[in-house]
Structure formats: C-alpha cells, structure tokens
Legacy VTK file of the C-alpha trace (Angstrom):
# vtk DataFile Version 3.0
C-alpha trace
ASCII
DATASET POLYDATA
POINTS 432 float
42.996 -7.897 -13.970
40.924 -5.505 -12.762
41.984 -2.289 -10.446
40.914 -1.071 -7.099
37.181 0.085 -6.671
35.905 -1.511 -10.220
33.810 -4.121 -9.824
32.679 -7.647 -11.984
32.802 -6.989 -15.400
29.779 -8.409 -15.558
27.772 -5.809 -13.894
28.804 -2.990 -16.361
26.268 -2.944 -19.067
26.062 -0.864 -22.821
28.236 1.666 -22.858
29.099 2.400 -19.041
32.819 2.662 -18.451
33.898 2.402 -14.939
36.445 4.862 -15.966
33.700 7.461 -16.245
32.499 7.191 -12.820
34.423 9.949 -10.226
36.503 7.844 -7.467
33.959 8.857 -4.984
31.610 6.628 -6.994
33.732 3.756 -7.183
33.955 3.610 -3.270
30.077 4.125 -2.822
30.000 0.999 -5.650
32.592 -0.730 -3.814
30.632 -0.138 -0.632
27.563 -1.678 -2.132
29.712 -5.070 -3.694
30.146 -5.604 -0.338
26.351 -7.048 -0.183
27.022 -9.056 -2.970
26.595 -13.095 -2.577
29.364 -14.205 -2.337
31.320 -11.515 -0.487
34.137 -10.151 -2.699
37.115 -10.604 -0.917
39.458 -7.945 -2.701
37.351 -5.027 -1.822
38.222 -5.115 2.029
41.700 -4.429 0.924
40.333 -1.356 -0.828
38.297 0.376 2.224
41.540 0.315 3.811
43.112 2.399 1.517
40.504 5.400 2.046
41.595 8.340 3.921
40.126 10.323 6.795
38.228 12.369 4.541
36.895 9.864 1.964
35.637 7.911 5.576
33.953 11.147 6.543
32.338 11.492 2.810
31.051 8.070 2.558
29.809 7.850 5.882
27.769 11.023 5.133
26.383 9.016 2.333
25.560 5.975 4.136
23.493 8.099 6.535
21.243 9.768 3.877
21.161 6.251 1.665
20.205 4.297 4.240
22.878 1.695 4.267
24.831 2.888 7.364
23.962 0.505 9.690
23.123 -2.463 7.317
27.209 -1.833 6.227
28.196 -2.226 9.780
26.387 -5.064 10.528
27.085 -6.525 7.215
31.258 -6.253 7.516
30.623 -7.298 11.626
29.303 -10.529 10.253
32.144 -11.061 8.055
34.427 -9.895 11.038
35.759 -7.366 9.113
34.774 -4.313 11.161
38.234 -3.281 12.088
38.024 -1.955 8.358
36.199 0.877 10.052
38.645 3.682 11.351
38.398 3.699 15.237
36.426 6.981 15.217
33.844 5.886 12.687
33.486 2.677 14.230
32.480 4.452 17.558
29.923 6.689 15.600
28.443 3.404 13.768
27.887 1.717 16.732
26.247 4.590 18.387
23.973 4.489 15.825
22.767 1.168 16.068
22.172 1.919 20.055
20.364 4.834 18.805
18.196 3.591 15.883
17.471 0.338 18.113
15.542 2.317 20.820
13.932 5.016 18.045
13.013 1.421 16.226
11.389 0.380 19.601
9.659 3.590 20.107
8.256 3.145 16.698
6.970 0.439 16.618
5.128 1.037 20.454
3.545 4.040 18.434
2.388 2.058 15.315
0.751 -1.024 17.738
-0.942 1.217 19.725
-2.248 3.007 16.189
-3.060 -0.692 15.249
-4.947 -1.798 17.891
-7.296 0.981 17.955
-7.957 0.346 14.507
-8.761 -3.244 14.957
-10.965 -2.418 18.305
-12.767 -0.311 15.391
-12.785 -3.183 13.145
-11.122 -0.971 9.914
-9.523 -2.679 6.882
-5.837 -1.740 6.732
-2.126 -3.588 6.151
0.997 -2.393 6.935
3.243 -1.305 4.366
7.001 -0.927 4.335
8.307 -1.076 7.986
8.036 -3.991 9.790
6.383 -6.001 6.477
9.825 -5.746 4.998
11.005 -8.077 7.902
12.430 -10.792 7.643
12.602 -10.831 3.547
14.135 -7.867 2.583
15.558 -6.506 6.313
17.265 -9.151 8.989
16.444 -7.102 11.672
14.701 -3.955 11.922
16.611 -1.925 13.902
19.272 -2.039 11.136
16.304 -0.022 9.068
16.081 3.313 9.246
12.187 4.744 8.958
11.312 7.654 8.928
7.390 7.240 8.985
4.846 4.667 9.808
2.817 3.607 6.202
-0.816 1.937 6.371
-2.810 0.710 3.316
-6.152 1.465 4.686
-10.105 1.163 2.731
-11.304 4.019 1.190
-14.312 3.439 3.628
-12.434 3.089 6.861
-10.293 7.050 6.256
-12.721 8.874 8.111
-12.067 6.650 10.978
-8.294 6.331 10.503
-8.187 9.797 10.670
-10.245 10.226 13.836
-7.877 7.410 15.452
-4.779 9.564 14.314
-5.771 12.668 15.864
-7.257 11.560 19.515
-3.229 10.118 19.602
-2.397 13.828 19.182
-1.834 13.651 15.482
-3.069 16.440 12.944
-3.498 16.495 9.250
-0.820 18.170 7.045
-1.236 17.300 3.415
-3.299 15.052 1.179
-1.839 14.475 -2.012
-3.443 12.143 -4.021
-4.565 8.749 -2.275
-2.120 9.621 0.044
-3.393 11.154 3.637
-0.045 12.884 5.641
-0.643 13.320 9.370
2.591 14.740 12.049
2.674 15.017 15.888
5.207 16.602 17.955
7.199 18.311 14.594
10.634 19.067 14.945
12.039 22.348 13.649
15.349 21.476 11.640
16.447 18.287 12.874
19.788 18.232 12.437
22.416 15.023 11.510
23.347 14.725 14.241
19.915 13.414 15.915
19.401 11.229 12.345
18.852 7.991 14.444
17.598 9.275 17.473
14.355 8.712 19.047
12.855 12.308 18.714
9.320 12.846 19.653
8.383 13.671 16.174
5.978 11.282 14.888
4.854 11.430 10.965
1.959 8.571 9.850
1.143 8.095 6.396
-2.407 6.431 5.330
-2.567 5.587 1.823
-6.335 4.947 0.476
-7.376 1.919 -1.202
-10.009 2.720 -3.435
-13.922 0.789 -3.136
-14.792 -1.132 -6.091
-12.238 -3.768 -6.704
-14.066 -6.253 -4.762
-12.023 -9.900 -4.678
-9.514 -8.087 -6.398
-8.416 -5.680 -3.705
-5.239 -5.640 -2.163
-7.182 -5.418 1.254
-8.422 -8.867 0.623
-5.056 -10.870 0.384
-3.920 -10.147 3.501
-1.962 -11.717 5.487
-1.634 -11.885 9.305
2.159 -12.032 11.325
2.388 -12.090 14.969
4.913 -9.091 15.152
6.152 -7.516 18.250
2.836 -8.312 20.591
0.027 -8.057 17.921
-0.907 -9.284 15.203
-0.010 -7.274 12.004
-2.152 -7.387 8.615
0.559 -7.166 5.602
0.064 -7.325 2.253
0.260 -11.565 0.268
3.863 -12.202 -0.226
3.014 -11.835 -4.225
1.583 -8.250 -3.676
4.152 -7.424 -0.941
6.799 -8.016 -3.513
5.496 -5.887 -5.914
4.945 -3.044 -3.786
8.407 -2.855 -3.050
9.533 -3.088 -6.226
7.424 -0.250 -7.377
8.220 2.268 -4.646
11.836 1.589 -5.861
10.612 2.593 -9.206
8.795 5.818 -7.934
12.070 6.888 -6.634
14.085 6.204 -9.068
11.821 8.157 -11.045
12.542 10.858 -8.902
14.854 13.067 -7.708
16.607 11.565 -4.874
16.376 7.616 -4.732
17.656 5.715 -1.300
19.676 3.395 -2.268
18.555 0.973 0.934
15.849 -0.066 -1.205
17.337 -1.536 -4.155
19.336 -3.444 -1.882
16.877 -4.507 0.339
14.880 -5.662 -2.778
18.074 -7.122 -3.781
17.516 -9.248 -0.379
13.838 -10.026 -1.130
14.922 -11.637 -4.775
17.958 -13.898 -3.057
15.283 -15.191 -0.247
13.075 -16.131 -3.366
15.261 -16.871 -5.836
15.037 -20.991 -5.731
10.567 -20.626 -4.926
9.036 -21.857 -8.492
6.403 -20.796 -7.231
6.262 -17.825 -5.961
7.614 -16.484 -9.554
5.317 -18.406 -11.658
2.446 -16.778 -9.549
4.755 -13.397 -10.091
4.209 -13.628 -13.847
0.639 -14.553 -13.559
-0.286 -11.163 -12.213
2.278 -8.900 -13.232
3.042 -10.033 -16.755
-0.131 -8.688 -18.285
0.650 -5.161 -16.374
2.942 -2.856 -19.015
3.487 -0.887 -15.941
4.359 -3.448 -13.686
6.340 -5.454 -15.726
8.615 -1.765 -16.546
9.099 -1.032 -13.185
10.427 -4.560 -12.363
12.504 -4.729 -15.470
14.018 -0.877 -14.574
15.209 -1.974 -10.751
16.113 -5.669 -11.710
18.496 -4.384 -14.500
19.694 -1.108 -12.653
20.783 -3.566 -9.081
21.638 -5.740 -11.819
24.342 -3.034 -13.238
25.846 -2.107 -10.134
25.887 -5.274 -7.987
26.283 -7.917 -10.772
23.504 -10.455 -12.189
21.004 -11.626 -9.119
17.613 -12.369 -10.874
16.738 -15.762 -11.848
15.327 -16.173 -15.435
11.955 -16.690 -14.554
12.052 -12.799 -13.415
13.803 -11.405 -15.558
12.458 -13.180 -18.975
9.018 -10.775 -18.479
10.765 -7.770 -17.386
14.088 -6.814 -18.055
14.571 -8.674 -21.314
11.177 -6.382 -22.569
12.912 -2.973 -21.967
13.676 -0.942 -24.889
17.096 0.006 -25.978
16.953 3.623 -25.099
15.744 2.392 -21.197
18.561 0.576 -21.316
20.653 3.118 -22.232
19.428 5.523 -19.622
20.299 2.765 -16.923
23.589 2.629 -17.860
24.638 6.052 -18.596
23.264 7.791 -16.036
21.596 4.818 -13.071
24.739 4.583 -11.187
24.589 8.649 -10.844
20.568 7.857 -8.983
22.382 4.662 -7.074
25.446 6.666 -6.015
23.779 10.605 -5.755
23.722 12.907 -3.282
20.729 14.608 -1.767
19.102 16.287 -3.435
19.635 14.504 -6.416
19.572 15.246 -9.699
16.868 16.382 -12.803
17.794 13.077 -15.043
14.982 10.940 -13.845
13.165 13.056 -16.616
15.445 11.842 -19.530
13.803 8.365 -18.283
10.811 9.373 -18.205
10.466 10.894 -21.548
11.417 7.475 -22.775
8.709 5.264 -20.971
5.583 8.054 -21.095
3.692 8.775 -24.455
4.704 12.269 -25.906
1.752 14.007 -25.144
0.641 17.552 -24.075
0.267 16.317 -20.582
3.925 14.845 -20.269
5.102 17.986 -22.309
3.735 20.171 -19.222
4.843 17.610 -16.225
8.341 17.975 -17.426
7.947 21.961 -17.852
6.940 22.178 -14.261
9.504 19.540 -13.385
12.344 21.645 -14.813
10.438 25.140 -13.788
8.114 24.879 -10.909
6.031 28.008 -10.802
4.735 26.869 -6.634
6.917 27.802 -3.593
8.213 24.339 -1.742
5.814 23.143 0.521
6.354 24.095 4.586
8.763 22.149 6.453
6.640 22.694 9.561
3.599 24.082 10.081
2.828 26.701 12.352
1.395 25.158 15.712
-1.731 26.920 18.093
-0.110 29.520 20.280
3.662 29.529 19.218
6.155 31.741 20.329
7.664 34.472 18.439
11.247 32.609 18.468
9.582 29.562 17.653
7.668 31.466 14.724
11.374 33.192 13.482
12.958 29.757 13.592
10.285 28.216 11.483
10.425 30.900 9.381
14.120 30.900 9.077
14.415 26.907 8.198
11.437 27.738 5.587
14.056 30.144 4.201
17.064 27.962 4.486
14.730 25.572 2.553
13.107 27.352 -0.288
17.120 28.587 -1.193
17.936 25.468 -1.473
15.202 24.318 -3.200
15.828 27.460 -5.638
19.199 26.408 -6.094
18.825 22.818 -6.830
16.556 24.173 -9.874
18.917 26.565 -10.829
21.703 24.468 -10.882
20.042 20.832 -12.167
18.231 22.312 -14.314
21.331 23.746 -16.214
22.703 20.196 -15.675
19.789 18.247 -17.296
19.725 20.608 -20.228
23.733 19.983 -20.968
22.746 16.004 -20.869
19.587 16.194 -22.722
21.559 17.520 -25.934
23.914 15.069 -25.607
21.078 11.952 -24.834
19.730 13.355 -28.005
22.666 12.272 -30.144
23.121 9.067 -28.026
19.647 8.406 -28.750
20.055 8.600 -32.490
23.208 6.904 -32.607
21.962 3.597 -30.266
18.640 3.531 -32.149
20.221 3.643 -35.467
LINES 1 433
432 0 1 2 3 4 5 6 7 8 9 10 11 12 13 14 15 16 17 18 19 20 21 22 23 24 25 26 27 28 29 30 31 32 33 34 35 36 37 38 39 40 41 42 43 44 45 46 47 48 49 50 51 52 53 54 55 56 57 58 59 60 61 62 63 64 65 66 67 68 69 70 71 72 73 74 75 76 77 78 79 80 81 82 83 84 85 86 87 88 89 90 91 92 93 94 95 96 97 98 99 100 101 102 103 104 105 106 107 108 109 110 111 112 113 114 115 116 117 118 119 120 121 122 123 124 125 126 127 128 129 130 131 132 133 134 135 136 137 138 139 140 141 142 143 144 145 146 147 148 149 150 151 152 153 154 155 156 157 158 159 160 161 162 163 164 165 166 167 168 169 170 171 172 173 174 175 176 177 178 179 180 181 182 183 184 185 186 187 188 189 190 191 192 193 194 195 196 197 198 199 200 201 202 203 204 205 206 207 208 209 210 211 212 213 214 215 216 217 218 219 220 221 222 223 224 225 226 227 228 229 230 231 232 233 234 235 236 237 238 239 240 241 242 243 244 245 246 247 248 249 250 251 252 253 254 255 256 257 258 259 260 261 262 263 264 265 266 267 268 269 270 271 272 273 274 275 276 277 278 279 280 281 282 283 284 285 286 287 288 289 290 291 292 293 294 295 296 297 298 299 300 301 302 303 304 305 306 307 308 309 310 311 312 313 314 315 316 317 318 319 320 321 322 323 324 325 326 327 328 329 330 331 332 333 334 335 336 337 338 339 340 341 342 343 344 345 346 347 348 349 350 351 352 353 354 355 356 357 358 359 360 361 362 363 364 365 366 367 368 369 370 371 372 373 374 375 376 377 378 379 380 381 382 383 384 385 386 387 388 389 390 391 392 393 394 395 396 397 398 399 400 401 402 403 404 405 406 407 408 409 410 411 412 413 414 415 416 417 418 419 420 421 422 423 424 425 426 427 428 429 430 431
C-alpha cells in the first residue's frame, strides 16, 4: 500500500526511490498527479494535511512553474477547491481576475502587431500563446505569458522590426535567430504584480531562414479565426513538435517551467487515439536524431513523474531509442528539473555530456557553463532622458541581479561538481 505523497509505482523508473525525494517534492509531485487521467482520488486527502507554511511554499512554486491557475481551475472542476485554505483560495482567484484582463490586454497588443503585418503582406505564424489553444491550454487566461513569440521569414525582419518600433517598441538583444524587442520596461517587478496587466510589453521574432523552399515551416501554415483575426500557426504536425522541443531546450537548461510538460502532457491525451496524426509524426521526425531525442527525453521524464501517457506509436521511435545513461539521468536527477526552484540547478550539463559528442567545442560550452567569464546581461536598459532615481534603481536591481547570478554559480557549481563524481561511478556501474 502505498503512503501519502508517493505516487503509481508505475511512474518511478531505474533507480529513483520516492524515498529520496525531500517531502517538499512529494507535494509538488502530488500537486502534479492531480492532472493525471483519471484523477487520483487519495491525493485530495493529502493536500489537506499540508500546513500553513507548506500552502505558502507550494503556492510560491505554482506561481514561478506556471501551474497556479491551471491547479485551481483543475481541482474547481473536480469541486474540490475547498482543498484550498480560505486565504489561498482568495489569492488564486485573484489571480485568475488578474491574468484574465493581462491575457486580454495581450492579446489586443499581439492583433494589432498582426494586422499590421498582414496590411504589409509579411510571412509569419504565431508560436506558443494563443497556438497552444485549445490542444495543450483549455483556456488561455489560465496561461501565464510572459511575451508574445512570432515565427517570421528571414526576408520579412526588416519589416517586422519597423512594425515593432512605430508601436513604441525598441530592440534589446539579438541572439541567434532570435530578434528581442521591449516597450514600456518595468524596473523590478515584483510577485506581487506576477499576473497583472503591467504596461510592459516584451515581443520576440524568431527568423526563419530563406532557402528551404516547400520545406519551410512558413509554408504549412495554418489559419484560426482567434479573438477577431485570423491567426497563421504553425500545421498541427509542426506545432507539435515545436512544443515538444522548447520543453527540451529547457530542460536542457537551468530552470525548466514545469507548465510545459504538462501542457504537452495535454497535447498527447487530445491526440492520443489520431492514427494519423502519429503515423505522419514518425514520418518526419523519425529520421531526425535530434528530434526523435528530444521527444523521447520529455515523453519519458512526464512519463516518470505523472505515470505512462504516450501511446506506442510515440513512444516506439523515441523513448524506447534513449540510451541507458539518458535514462539514468531522467531518473536520478529529472524530478529535481520538474520539481526545482528558480534558479535552478547546473545538472542539465550531466545530460548534456551524455547526448553531445565529446569534443573541444562541448569541452568549452560546459567550461563557460560552470564558469562564465561575461557579466549577466541588463535587466533593463537605460531609457532617453531618465532620471537620476530612475538611473540608481536600475542600477541597484542590476546589482541585486548580478549577486545573485554570482551566487547561483558559486553555489551550483559546487553542487554539480559533488554529483558529477558520483554520476561518474553510476555511470560505470549502469553501463557495466
């Protein structure tokens, strides 16, 4: 029989023990059964065991993992929200009134961005956002976005960008394909205004590259009549993908929301009886090494911590082609990137050591990973004709910032090399 907060044995995987995950852990994976299909019944009994202060941890962590409001409406549905304590409840629900206007507001500012670009005749899709709807997010107020995304031609930038700044936006970093433009910036928002509709606008265009012809992204789009006007989004097959593979990026990365493992979680359930739709999956992801990784990496890892969802005809290609030692890193250390903390953690790189070539190249990304030799990037710019208190406070956040930047290095780093000694000989011993 199994005890409070541990759930199917089914989703543990290898040589993950519930028993070594902290009881803050268990909650946050309890929290996150409680999308599973069907509903586990037991684990309402357990949310009312938390106290006060386990409420006021986990609710901190449903804010920065983006499942805050999809829990409330999730456990409203199930007419279970007297599980809440009577002061979170209040807070949840002020939320949703909150993040339902700044939703509004969002998505006034991305059709009027749209419709300029279609009076100009560019090529663009949406990405993320409102595409995600109704697939992966029921409604999209119970989303919380923190920037508008466009796929846009590699020949239609120059005009993006000229749209973007006659609506009072300005450039602020291009890294990569990817073009970052703010208006109105906020100096240290604070939690408190998390789902509010601040003025602060941030648009992201990410450049689709000429040459691919028929084969470009830009040419499978779709149109949906969203919200007034109608919205180019990416073919269902390459919509699906996308998705997947941001999930990947992140877990990659330092700090991955876990909102968007379970709204691909979502995405797979909608599709999971359409033949179709997977057999034209395979057909263009199942020659892709990197595709058919990154699928494989966020099937299993939802997979570990939410029980088996897939059907067969996903995971065949994908998760059953991961290597042992990928396996291993899901389930020693996933449900640490599925259950973290801001800022995260450094042990994205023990994955990544396992699914790059050992190269020069890879041997210098991780060096700067684990030792970056750059300051963090500004937090806000400096504006034309700022004050001198507006100056100190930007300089003082910029502070506040780089500190904590220094001591997540500091202190992660030390971390990462205490678990790379030990992956070492749990490498050798599992490969044996």
């Amino acid at each position: 029989m199994r005890g409070p907060w541990q759930p199917e044995e089914s989703t543990v995987r290898g040589i993950l023990k519930l028993s070594t995950l902290s009881r803050q852990h268990k909650i946050r994976c309890a929290v996150l059964q409680c999308f599973s299909n069907p509903f586990p019944e037991q684990l309402s009994m357990h949310l009312r065991d938390l106290t006060g202060r386990e409420w006021r941890s986990l609710l901190r962590w449903l804010d920065v993992s983006g499942l805050a409001l999809y829990l409330l409406d999730q456990l409203s549905e199930l007419q279970l929200s007297h599980i809440f304590p009577a002061p979170i409840l209040t807070r949840l629900q002020q939320n949703m009134l909150d993040n339902t206007r700044r939703t509004r507001s969002m998505l006034q500012e991305s059709t009027a961005i749209q419709r300029e670009f279609q009076e100009r005749n560019l090529s663009y899709a949406v990405l993320k956002g409102a595409s995600l709807y109704p697939e992966s997010v029921p409604r999209l107020e119970l989303r919380h976005q923190f920037d508008l995304d466009f796929l846009i031609a590699q020949g239609s930038v120059t005009e993006g960008r000229q749209v973007l700044e006659r609506q009072g936006y300005r450039l602020y970093a291009v890294s990569g394909a990817s073009w970052e433009f703010k208006k109105d910036e906020q100096i240290g928002v604070s939690m408190e205004d998390f789902y509010k509709d601040t003025s602060g606008r941030t648009v992201e265009l990410h450049v689709q590259p000429q040459g691919e012809g028929g084969a470009s992204v830009l040419s499978r789009v779709e149109t949906r009549q969203l919200y007034g006007i109608d919205m180019p989004v990416l073919s269902p097959i390459d919509l699906f993908l996308g998705q997947a593979m941001h999930a990947y990026k992140h877990i990659c990365g330092e700090f991955s929301r876990t909102a968007h493992l379970l709204e691909f979680y979502r995405h797979v359930g909608i599709r999971r009886d359409d033949d179709l739709f997977w057999s034209e999956l395979r057909a263009k992801g199942a020659g892709d090494p990197k595709l058919s990784l990154g699928l494989g990496v966020v099937t299993l890892l939802i997979s570990t911590v939410m029980g088996d969802f897939a059907p067969h005809a996903l995971t065949e290609w994908t998760v059953d082609r991961l290597s042992p030692t990928v396996r291993l890193w899901i389930n020693l250390h996933g449900p640490r990137t599925v259950f973290g903390d801001v800022p995260g953690n450094k042990l994205y790189l023990l994955l990544q050591r396992e699914i790059e070539p050992a190269n020069p190249a890879t041997s210098r990304r991780l060096i700067q990973a684990l030792l970056p030799r750059r300051l963090p990037p500004l937090v806000v710019r400096a504006a034309n004709g700022e004050s001198l208190s507006t100056r100190a406070r930007r300089y003082r956040v910029q502070l506040f910032y780089a500190l904590l930047r220094l001591r997540f290095h500091v202190v992660e780093g030390a971390r990462y090399g205490l678990e790379a000694h030990r992956w070492s000989k749990l490498r050798k011993d599992y490969t044996r």
